[in-house]
Structures are given as C-alpha cells and as structure tokens.
C-alpha positions as CSV (number, residue, x, y, z in Angstrom):
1,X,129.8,90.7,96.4
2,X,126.1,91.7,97.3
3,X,124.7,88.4,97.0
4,X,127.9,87.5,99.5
5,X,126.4,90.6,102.0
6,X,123.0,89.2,101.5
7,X,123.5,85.8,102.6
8,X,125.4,86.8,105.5
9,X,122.3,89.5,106.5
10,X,120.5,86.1,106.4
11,X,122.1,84.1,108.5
12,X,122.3,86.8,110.7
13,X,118.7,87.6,110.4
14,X,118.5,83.5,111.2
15,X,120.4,83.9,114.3
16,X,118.6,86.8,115.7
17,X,115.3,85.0,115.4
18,X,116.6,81.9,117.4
19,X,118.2,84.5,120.0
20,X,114.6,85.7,120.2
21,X,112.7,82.9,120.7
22,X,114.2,82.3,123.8
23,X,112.4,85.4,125.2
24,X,109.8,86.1,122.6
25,X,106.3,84.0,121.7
26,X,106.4,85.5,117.9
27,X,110.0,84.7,117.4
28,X,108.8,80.8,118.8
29,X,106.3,80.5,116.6
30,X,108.3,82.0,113.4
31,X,110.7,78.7,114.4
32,X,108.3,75.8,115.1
33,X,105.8,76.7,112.6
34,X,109.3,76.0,109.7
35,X,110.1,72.6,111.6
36,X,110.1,69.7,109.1
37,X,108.3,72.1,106.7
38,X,109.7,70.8,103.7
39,X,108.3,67.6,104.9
40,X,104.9,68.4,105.8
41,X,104.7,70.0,101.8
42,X,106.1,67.2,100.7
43,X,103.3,65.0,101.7
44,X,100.6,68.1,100.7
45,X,101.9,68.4,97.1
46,X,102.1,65.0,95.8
47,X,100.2,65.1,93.4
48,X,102.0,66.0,89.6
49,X,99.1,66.7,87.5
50,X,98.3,69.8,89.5
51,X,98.3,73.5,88.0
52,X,99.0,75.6,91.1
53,X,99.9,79.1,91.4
54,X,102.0,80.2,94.0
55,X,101.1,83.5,96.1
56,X,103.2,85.2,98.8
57,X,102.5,87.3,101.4
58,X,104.5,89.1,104.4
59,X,101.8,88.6,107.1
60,X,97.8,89.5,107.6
61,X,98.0,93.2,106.1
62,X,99.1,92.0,102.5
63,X,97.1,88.3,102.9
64,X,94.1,91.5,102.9
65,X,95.6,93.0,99.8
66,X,96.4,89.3,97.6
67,X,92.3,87.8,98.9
68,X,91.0,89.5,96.3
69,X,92.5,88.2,93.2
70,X,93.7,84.6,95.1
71,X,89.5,84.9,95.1
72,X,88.9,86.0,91.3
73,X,91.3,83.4,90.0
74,X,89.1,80.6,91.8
75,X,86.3,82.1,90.7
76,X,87.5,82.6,86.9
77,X,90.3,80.1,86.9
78,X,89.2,77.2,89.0
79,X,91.2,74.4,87.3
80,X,94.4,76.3,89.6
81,X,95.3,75.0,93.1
82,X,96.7,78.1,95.1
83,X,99.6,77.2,97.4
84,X,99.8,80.5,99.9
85,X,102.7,81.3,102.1
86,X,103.5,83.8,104.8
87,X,106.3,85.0,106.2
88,X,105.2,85.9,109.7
89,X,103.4,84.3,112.1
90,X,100.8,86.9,112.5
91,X,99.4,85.9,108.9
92,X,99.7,82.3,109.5
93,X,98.3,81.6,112.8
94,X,95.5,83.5,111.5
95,X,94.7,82.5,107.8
96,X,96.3,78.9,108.1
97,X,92.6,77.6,107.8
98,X,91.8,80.1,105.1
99,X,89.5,78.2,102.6
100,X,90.5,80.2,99.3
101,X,93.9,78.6,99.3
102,X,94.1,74.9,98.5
103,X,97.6,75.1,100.7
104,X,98.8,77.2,103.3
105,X,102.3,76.9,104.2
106,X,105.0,79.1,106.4
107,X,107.7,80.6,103.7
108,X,111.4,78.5,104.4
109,X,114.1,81.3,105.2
110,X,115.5,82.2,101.8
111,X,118.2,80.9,100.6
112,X,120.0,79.1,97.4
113,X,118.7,75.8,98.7
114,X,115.7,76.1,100.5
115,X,114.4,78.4,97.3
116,X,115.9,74.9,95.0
117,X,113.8,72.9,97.1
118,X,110.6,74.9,97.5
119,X,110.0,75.9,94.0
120,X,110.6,72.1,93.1
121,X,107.8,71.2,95.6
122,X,105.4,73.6,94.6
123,X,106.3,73.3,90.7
124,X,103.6,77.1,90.4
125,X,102.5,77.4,86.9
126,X,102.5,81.2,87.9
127,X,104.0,83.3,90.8
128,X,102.2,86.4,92.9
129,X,103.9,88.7,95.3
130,X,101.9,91.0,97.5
131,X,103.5,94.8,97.8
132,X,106.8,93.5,99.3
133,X,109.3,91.0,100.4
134,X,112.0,90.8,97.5
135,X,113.6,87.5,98.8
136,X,116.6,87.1,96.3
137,X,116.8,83.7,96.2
138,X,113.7,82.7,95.5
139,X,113.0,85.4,92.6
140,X,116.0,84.2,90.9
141,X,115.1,80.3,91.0
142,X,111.5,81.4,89.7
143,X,113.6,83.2,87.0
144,X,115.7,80.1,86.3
145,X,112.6,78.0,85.9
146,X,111.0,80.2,83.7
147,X,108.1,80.5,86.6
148,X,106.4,83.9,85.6
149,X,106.5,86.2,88.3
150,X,103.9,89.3,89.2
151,X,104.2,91.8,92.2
152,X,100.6,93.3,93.1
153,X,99.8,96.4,95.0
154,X,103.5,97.6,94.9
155,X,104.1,101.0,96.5
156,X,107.4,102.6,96.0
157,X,109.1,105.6,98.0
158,X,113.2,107.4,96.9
159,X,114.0,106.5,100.0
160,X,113.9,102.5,99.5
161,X,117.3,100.9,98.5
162,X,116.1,100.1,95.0
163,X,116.7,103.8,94.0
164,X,120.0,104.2,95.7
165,X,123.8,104.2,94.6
166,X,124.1,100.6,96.5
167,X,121.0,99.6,95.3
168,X,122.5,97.3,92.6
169,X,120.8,93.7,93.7
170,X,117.6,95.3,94.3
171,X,117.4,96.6,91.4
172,X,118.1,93.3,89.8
173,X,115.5,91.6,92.1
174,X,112.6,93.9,90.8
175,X,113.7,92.8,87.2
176,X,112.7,89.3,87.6
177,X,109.0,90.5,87.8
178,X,107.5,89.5,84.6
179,X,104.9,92.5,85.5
180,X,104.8,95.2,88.6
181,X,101.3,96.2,89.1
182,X,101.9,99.5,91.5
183,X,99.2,101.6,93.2
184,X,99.8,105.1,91.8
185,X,101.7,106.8,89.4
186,X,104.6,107.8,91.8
187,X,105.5,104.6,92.5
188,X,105.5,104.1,88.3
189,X,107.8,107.2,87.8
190,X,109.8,106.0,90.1
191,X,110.6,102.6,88.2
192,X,110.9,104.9,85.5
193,X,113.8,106.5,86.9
194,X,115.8,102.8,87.5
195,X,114.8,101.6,83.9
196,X,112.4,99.6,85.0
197,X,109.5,100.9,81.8
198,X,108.0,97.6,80.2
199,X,105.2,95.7,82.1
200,X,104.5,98.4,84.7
201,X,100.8,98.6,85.6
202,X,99.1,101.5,87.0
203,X,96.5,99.4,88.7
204,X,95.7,100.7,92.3
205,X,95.4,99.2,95.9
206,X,93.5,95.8,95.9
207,X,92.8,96.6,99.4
208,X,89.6,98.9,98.3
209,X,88.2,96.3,96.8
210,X,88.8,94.1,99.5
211,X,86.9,96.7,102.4
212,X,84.3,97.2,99.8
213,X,83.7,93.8,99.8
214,X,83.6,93.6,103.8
215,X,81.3,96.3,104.2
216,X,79.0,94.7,101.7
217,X,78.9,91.8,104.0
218,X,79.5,93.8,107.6
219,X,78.2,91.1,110.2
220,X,75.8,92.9,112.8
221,X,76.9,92.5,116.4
222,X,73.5,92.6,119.0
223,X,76.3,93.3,122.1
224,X,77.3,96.1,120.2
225,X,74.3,97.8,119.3
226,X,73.3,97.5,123.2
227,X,76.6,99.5,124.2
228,X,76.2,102.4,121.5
229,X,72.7,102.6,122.3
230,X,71.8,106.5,121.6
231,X,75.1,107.1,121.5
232,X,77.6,108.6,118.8
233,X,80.9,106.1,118.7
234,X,84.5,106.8,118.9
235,X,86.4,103.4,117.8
236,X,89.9,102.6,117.7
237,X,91.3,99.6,116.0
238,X,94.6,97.7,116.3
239,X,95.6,100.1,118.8
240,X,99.3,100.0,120.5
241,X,100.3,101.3,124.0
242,X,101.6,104.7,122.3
243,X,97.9,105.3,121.0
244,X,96.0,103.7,124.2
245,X,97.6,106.5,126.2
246,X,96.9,109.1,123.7
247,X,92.8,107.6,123.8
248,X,93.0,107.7,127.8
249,X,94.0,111.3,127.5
250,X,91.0,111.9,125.2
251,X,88.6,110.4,127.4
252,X,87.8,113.4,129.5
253,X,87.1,115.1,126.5
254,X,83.8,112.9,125.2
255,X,81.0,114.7,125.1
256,X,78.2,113.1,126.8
257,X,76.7,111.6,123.9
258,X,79.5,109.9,123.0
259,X,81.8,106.2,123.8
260,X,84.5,104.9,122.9
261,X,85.6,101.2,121.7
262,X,88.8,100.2,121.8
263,X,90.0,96.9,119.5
264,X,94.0,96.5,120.5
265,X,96.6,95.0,118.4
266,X,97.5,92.3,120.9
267,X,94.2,90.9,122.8
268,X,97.1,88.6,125.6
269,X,95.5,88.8,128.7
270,X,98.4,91.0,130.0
271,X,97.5,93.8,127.9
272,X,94.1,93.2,128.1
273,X,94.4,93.9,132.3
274,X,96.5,96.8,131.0
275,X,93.9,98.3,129.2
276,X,91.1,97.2,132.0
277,X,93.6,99.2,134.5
278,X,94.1,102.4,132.5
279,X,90.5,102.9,131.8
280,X,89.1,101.8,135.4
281,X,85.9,102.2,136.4
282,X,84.8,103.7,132.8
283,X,85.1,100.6,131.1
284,X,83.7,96.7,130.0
285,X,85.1,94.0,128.2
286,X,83.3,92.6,124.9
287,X,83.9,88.8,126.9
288,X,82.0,90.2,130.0
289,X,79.2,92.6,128.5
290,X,76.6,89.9,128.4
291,X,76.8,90.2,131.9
292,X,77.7,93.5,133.1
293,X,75.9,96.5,134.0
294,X,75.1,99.1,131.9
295,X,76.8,102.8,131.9
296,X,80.1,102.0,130.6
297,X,81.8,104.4,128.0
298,X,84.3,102.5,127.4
299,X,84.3,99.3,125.6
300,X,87.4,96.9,125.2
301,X,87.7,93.9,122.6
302,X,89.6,90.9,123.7
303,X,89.0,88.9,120.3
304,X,89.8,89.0,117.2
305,X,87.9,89.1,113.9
306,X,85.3,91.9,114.9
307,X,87.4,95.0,113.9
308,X,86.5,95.1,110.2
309,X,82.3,94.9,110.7
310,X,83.1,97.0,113.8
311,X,83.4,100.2,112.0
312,X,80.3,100.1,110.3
313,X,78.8,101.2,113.9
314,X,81.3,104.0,114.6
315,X,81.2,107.8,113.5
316,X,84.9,108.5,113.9
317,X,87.6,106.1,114.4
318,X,91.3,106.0,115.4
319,X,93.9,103.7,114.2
320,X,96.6,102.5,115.8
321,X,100.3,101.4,114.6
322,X,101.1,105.4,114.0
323,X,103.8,105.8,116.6
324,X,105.0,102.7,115.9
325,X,108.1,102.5,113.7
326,X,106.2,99.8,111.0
327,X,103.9,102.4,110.7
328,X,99.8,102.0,111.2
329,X,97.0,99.8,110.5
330,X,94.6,99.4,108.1
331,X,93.0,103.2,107.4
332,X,90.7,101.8,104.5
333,X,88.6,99.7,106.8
334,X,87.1,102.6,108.7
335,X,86.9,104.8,105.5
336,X,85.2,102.7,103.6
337,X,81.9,103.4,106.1
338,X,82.6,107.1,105.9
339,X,84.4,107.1,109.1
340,X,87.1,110.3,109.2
341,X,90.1,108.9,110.9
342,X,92.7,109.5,113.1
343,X,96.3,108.0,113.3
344,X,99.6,108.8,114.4
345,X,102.4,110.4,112.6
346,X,104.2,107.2,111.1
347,X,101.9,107.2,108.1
348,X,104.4,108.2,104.7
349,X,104.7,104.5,103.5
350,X,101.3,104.7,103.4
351,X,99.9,105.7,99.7
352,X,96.0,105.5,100.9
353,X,96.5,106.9,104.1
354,X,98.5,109.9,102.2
355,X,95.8,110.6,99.6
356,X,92.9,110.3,102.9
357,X,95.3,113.2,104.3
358,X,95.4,115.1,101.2
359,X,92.1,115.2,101.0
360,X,90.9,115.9,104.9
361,X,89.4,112.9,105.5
362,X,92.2,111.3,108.1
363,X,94.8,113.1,110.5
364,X,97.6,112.9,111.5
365,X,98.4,113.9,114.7
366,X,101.8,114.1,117.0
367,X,100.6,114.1,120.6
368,X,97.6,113.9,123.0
369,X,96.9,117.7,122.8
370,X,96.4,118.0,119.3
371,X,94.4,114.9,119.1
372,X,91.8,116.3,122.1
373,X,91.9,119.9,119.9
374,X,90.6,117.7,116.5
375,X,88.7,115.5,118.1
376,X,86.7,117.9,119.6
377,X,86.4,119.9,117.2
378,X,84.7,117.0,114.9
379,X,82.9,115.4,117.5
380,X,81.0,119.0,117.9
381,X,80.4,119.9,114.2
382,X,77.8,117.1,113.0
383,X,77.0,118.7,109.8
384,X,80.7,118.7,109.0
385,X,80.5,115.0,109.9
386,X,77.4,113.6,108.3
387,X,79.2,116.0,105.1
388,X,82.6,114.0,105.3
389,X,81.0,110.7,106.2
390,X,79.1,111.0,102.6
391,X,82.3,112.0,100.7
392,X,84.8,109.5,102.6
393,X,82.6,106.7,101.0
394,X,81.8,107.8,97.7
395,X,86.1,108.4,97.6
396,X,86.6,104.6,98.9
397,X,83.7,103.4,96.5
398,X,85.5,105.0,93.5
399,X,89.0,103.9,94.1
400,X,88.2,100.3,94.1
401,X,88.7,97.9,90.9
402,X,92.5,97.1,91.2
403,X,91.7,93.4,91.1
404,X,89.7,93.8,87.8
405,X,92.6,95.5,86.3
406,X,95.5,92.6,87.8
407,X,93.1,89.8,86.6
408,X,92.5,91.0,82.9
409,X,96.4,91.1,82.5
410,X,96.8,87.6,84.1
411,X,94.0,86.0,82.5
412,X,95.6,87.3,78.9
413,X,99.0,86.5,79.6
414,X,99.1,83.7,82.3
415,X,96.1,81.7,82.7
C-alpha cells in the first residue's frame, strides 16, 4: 500500500512540474534537460568493459559535499569511470562540464522502469548517495542487482518520516544502504533507535574538507581588492529577497570604515535591477566596476563562481537562504576564513550551522533589529573579532577528514 501512495506522489509530483514549466524557467529546464535522456546515455555508456561507479546528488549544495571523495576515488581508484547525476537543474546547469566525472547526466524521475532501465545503462560496480534523496525505486533495483549502495554525509532529525509511526517504507529504503556514513553521533542514535546498528559510520561532513580545500586555493580578485581598499568588509553570499531587505536595513548602520558585498542567489537581470534599485546611489556592480567611480559601499555580484574565494577578503559575512523555508546556504565557506556569520532563523536541518551556533561563532537572527544590534556590536569590538576569526578557523581546520574516513571503508570493502 505505501509503495501504491508513493507512486501516485510521483506522478503527482510529475504533473506539478509540467504545470510549472509553463510559468517557471527551473521547472523548463528540470523537463528539457530529461528529454531523450535515456537516449543520449545510451550512446555515452556503450562501452561494456567499463568499471563505473555511480554517484547521486540533489543539486549544487551536496555535488560540494560528494567532490571530495568522487576526487579521492580518481585519485586512488582511477581504473573507475564516475557516472554523476543530479536531480535539479541548479546542479546540472552548473557542474554538467565538471571534469572529475567521466559522465554527467540529469536523474530520470523514479520509477519501477525508468530505475530498470537506468541501472541497466549505467551497470555501477558501486553506488554513492549524497546526504539525501531516498528515491524508492531506484534503491530497490540497486538492491536487486546486488549493486552496493553507500549514503555519505547523512544528517538525521526525529522529525523526518523515517522515525515516525508511518514511516514504514522509509525505513525500508534506508536498509538497502550497504553503509550510512552520518555526520555526528545524533544522527547515529537516531538509526539506533529504528534498528538500523550495523554499517553505521560516524564519519563527519565532507563539506570541511571540501572549503578547506577551497581556501587553500582561494583565487585573488584585483577588482576586489580595489573596492575594499582600507576598508573592513561585510559580505553576504547567496542572499534571497527576505535577507537583501534585512542588509538594506543594516546599511545605515556601517561604520565608516566599513562596505558591504552582496553575492545573490539568483544573479537574472531582474533581480540584479532589484538589488541596483534598493541600494541606489550607494552601490556598483562587479560587471561595471572596471569602469565606475570610486566611493561606493556597496558592491553587487552579478556572476557566479566568485562567492567561495570571496570570503577570504571579508571580516564578517551573512548568508542567505535563512528565511527561506529550504533553509540557508553554505555557512562553512565563510567559516573556514574565520569569518563569524550571520544567517536567518531557518537553520535546524543544519548540523554545522548548529554546532557554529553552539559555539558563538554564527547567529541567528529573526529580524532587521536584532541583526543591526549584533552587527554593531561586532563590527565595533575588533579584538573580539581578530579573537573569533583565529578560533572559527582552527574549529573548521579540525573538523575536516570525513573523506579520509568514507574512502578507507570503500577502498576495503568496495574497490
């Protein structure tokens, strides 16, 4: 009877995306980027003799998490192809052309035959999901081929489905992992409490040793270093309306040895005029600043690939996604540089930015008013700064290694 609930939530989840498209660019791209995809991967994968290991992730965020060991298994395993997948177009568009995966295909919509057909195509010596996406069918035709099948940087909260009275199927799904590697020892408990003991890995977030890895090869940006100049730095990455309003509100507030970069979420040229509009006449655009005058405090980005070697110039930062209902971005790429970070208050499926909390090196905060009382606050107290920027780093530094950990049990029981 479940499996009869989840197919219809599929083809209703089918539907709703074609309703979509006709008024949504994402939604468009979800659909044309699946036409005649079983053809176009039939004509990748034709080769037989191929060992290829099959990695999933939902979009860009977890593609950050799975790099790392997609990258150690070419490095330490190189006889594998890797055949990547995404779910969402905002990880595909993005890393189609990524050049640690020999393939790069859109995930087909779950289902008994599209899973048939895609795990026939692929034929993965080895299977790797990043944190999420339990698609049902797919996890039981890897089970029926014998395909072993890992989950990596798993986080786990009471309030997911797997731990509830209707929870039966998802509980099921989670036992066709041949091993769970989770990030903390909640999440492990938690499994405990389901029945789910053997095979689960305390191993941590592969996403510190990803932003370890970025700041050891931060690119330097000569535009950027002209618009800091003397000054201190205030910079907000993948930022959302809800935070742009709380920033605008937090402008009159810089001292005057301080600016403020904003990097949005969406860089279309609508919101990019939004953003030009609501910070008149105190801001530039990255596009334009070759050109412009100087004097600006504000500095908009209308590209994307910057953010990440971005934070290395800033002092505090702000990230945006929090009073969004998915929750925010990436807090790990500012902390990583010592940066102390702001977000909003949707932050509790979020095991790094919880322990960054825990410790008072990232804050939460509700409204604009509490935000300008913090902020100013940190932005006058440089000893307190300099003090957290040294301890935010060493925390980041130590925390890394996941990948290590995921890559000696793969190596010993699967490669």
């Amino acid at each position: 009877m479940q499996v009869f609930l989840y197919n219809i939530f599929l083809a209703l989840y089918a539907l709703g995306i074609r309703v979509a498209s006709l008024f949504n660019e994402k939604a468009r791209k979800w659909l044309r980027g699946r036409r005649g995809i079983f053809g176009q991967m039939a004509n990748a994968l034709q080769r037989k003799d191929e060992k290829r290991i099959w990695v999933h992730c939902a979009s860009l965020g977890e593609f950050e998490q799975g790099r790392p060991v997609i990258e150690a298994i070419k490095a330490q395993h190189p006889g594998y192809k890797i055949v990547l997948t995404f779910f969402s177009p905002s990880g595909y568009e993005i890393r189609q052309d990524y050049d640690g995966a020999d393939y790069v295909f859109y995930l087909p919509m779950d289902g008994a035959g599209n899973a048939k057909q895609f795990i026939e195509l692929v034929n993965p010596s080895l299977a790797i999901f990043v944190k999420y996406e339990f698609w049902y069918h797919y996890l039981n035709q890897l089970k029926k081929q014998g395909v072993p099948t890992v989950l990596i940087s798993a986080a786990f909260r009471s309030s997911q489905p797997f731990f509830k009275g209707y929870g039966g199927l998802f509980r099921e799904i989670l036992k066709s992992f041949a091993y769970i590697f989770v990030q903390d020892e909640n999440s492990k408990q938690l499994l405990s409490s389901i029945g789910i003991t053997n095979n689960v890995v305390v191993s941590g977030d592969t996403r510190y040793d990803r932003v370890v890895q970025i700041a050891a090869n931060a690119r330097s940006y000569d535009l950027i270093e002209r618009f800091k100049g003397d000054s201190k730095l205030l910079i907000a990455g993948s930022t959302w309306p809800d935070d742009e309003m709380v920033l605008r509100e937090a402008l009159h507030i810089l001292p005057d040895d301080w600016k403020m970069i904003i990097a949005p979420h969406e860089i279309d040229d609508k919101h990019i005029q939004q953003l030009d509009e609501m910070f008149q006449d105190t801001n530039t655009i990255y596009s334009q600043l070759p050109t412009s005058h100087t004097g600006h405090r504000v500095l908009i980005i209308d590209n994307i690939g910057m953010l990440s070697s971005l934070y290395r110039y800033g002092d505090i930062a702000f990230v945006g996604g929090g009073f969004q209902k998915g929750g925010i971005h990436n807090v790990l790429e500012p902390a990583v540089f010592g940066l102390p970070v702001f977000f909003g208050p949707e932050y509790d499926k979020f095991v790094e930015a919880k322990a960054l909390v825990s410790r008072l090196y990232a804050f939460p905060i509700s409204e604009k008013e509490h935000f300008n009382s913090l902020l100013r606050k940190l932005m006058e107290d440089d000893k307190r700064r300099l003090s957290m920027h040294k301890a935010i780093q060493a925390y980041v530094a130590g925390q890394a290694g996941a990948t290590d950990k995921i890559m000696s049990v793969l190596g010993d029981k699967f490669l």
